[in-house]
C-alpha positions as CSV (number, residue, x, y, z in Angstrom):
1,X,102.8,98.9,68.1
2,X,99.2,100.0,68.8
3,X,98.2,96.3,67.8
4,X,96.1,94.9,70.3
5,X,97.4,91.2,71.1
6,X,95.7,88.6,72.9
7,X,96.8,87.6,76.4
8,X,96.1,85.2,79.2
9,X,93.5,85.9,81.6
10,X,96.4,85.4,84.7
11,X,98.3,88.0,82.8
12,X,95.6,90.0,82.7
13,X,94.8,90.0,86.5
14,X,97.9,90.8,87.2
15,X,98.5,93.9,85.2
16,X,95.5,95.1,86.3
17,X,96.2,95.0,89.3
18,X,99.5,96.5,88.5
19,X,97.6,99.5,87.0
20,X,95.5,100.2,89.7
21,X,98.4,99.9,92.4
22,X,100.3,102.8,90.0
23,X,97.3,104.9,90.6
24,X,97.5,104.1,94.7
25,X,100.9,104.6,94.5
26,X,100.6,108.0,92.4
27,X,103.1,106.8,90.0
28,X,105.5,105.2,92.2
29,X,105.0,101.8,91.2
30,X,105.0,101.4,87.1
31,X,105.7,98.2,85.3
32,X,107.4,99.7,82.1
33,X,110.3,101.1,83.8
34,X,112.4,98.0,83.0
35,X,114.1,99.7,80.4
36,X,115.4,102.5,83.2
37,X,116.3,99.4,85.4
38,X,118.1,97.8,83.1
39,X,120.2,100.6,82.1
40,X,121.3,101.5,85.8
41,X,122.2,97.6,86.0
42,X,119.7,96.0,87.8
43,X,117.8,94.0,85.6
44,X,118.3,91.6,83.3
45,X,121.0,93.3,80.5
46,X,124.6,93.5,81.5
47,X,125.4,95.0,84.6
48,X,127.6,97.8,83.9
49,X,128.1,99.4,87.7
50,X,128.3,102.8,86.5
51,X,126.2,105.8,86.7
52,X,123.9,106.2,83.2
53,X,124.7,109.7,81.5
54,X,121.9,112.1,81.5
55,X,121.3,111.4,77.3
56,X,121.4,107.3,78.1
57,X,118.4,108.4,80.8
58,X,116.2,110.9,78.6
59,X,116.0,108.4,76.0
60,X,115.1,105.4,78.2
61,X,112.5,107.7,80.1
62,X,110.8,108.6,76.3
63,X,109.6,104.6,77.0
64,X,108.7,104.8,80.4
65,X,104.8,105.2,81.4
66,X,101.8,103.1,82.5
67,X,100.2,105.8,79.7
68,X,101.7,103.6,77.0
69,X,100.7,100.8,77.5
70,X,96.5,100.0,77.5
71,X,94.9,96.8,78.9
72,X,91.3,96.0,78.2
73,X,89.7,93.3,79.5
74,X,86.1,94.2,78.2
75,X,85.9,91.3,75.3
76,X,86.0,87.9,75.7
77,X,89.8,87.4,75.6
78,X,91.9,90.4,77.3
79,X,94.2,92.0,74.8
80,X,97.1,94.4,75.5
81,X,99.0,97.1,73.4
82,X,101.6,99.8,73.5
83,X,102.1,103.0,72.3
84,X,106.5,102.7,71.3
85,X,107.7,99.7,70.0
86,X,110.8,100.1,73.3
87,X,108.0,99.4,75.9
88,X,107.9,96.1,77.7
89,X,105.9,95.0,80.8
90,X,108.3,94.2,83.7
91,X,105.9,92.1,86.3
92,X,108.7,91.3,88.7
93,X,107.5,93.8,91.5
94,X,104.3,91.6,91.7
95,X,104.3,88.5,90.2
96,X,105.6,86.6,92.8
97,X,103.1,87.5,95.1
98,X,100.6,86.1,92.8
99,X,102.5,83.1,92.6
100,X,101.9,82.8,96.5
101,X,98.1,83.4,96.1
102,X,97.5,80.5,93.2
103,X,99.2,78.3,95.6
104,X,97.1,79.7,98.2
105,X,93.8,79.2,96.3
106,X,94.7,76.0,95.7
107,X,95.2,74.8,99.0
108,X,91.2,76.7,99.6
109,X,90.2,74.8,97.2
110,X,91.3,71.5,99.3
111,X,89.6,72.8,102.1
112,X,92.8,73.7,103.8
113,X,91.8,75.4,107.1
114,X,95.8,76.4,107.9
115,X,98.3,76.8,105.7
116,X,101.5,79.3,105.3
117,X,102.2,80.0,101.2
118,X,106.1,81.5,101.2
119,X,107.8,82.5,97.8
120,X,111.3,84.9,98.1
121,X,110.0,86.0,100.7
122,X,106.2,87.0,99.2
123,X,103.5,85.3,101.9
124,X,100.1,84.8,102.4
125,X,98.8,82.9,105.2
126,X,95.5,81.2,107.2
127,X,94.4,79.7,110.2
128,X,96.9,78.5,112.8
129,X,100.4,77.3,112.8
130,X,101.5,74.0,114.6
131,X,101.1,75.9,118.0
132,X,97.9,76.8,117.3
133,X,98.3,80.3,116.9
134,X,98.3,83.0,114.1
135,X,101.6,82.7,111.9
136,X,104.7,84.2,113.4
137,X,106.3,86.1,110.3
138,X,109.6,88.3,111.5
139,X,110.3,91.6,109.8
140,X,113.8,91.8,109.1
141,X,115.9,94.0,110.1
142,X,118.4,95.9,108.1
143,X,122.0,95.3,108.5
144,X,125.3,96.7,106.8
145,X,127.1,93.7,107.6
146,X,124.6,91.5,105.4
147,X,123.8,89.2,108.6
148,X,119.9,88.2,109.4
149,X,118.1,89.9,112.3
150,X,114.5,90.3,113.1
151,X,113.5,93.3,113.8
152,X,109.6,92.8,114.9
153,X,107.8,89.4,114.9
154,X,104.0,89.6,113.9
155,X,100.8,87.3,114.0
156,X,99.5,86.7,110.5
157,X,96.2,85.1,109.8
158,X,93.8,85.1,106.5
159,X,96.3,88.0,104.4
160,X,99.3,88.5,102.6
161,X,102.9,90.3,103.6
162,X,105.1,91.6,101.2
163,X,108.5,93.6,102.1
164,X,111.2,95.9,100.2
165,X,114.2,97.4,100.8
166,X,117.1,98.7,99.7
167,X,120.0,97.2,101.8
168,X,120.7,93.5,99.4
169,X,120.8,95.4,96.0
170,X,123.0,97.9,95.1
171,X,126.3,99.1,93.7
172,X,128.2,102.0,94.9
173,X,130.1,104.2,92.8
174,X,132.7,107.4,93.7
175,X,131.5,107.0,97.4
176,X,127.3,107.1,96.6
177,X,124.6,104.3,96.9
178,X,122.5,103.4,94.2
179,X,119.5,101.7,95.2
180,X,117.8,99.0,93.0
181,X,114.9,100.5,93.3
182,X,114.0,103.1,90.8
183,X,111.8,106.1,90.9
184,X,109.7,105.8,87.1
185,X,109.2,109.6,87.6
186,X,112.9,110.8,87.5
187,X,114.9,107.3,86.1
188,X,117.0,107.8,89.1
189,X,117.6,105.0,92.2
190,X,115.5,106.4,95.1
191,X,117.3,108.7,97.6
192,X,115.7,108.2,100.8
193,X,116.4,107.1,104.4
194,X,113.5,104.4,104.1
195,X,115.4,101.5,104.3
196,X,112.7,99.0,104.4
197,X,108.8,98.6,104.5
198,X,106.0,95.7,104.9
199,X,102.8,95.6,103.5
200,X,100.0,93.5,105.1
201,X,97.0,93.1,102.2
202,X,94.1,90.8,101.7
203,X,96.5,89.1,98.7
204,X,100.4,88.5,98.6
205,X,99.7,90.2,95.1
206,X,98.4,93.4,96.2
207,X,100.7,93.5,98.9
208,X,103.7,93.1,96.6
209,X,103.0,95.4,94.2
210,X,101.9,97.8,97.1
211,X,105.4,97.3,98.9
212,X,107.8,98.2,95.8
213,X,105.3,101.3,94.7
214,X,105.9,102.3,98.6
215,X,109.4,101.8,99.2
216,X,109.8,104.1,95.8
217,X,107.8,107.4,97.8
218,X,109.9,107.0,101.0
219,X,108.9,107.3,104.5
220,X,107.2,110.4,104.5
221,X,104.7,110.0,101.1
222,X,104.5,106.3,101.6
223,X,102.9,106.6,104.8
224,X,100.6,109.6,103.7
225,X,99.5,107.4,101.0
226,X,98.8,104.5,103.4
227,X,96.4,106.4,105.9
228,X,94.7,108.0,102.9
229,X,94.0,104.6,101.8
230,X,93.6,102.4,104.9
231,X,96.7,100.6,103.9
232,X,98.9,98.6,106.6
233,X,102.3,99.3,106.5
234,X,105.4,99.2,108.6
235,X,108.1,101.2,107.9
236,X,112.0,101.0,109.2
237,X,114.1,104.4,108.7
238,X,117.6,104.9,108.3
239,X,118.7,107.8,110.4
240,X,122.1,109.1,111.8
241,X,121.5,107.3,115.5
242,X,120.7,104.3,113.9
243,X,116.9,102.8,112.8
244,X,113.9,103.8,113.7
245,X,110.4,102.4,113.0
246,X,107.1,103.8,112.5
247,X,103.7,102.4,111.5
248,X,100.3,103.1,109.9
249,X,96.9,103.3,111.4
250,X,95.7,100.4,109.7
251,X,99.2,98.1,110.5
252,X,99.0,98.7,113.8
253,X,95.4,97.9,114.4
254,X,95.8,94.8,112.4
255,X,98.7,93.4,114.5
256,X,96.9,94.8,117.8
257,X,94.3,91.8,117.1
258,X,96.3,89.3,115.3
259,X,98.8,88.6,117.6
């Protein structure tokens, strides 16, 4: 605890990364809330299906914060410590999409002029498909029934895409929905009618990271947040008629000249 420890310079870039998105996000998306995710049954402990109690929550929020944790990459070799021995670092909400970009910047490095990178659904893409034009990615849309359908097909060329939502992972419980996704500031699963939202970034990574810390705002904040920083997002909401779609500034003049 406190003891600065030595990591890997991947590691490193990530959690950066992962701290800046926090500050993007204004909280929203915070890599030591495992312990809160873990409790509601949704990462990797036992899944108990049940609603926490309040004391079970207050005590697993005590650990929660990107404040206890501190990175510093100013020496030679980053090192990392944390303020409570309870804290861990829970990279899931963006380490895939940096698995996408190594792959990417290896195929750069091989001078590969078109390319599409794909992991769970993280992607980063170049160049032209076999057709010879810009990647056709589809946007899925959210069904009850569990079936795939696209709702919106885009043109994606030299960026990454990254997409949550909250209609795969859940349990229910007395009649209520409990999202997967939790919100670090109140240790609850979200309670919003966002059901799903795509990030298009310069980096599957950023994108990721961007599209968890997001989801957790909701419609409303989440797209605040992404015209106050020129972000590109596409959001679908849940409402009583059915879904409905809305999109940023920056999304939409993206896909205007991509497609």
């Amino acid at each position: 605890m406190n003891t600065p420890i030595e990591i890997s310079a991947d590691f490193a870039k990530v959690l950066a990364e992962a701290i800046r998105l926090n500050k993007v996000t204004e909280g929203a998306l915070d890599v030591t809330v495992g312990p809160v995710v873990n409790l509601w049954g949704f990462g990797p402990e036992k899944r108990p299906e049940k609603q926490p109690t309040p004391e079970q929550l207050a005590e697993r929020q005590a650990w929660v914060g990107i404040d206890k944790i501190t990175l510093d990459t100013n020496k030679e070799k980053a090192t990392l410590s944390k303020a409570l021995p309870q804290v861990y670092v829970d990279l899931s909400s963006i380490a895939k999409g940096f698995g996408v970009d190594q792959v990417a910047e290896k195929l750069e490095q091989l001078n590969a002029q078109n390319y599409m990178v794909e992991i769970g659904g993280e992607i980063r893409a170049k160049g032209k498909n076999i057709e010879g034009k810009p990647w056709q990615i589809a946007i899925e849309k959210p069904t009850t029934t569990g079936e795939r359908a696209v709702e919106a097909v885009i043109g994606l060329n030299n960026m990454g895409m990254a997409s949550s939502g909250d209609y795969r992972i859940y349990f229910e419980e007395n009649g209520k929905r409990f999202a997967h996704e939790i919100d670090p500031k109140t240790g609850y699963p979200i309670q919003h009618h966002l059901a799903s939202i795509t990030v298009l970034a310069p980096t599957s990574m950023t994108a990721d990271g961007l599209s968890t810390g997001l989801f957790v705002l909701g419609e409303d904040k989440a797209l605040e947040v992404a015209e106050k920083n020129n972000l590109a997002v596409y959001l679908i909401i849940r409402t009583d008629n059915g879904f409905v779609t809305k999109s940023s500034s920056a999304f939409k003049k993206l896909t205007e000249t991509k497609e």
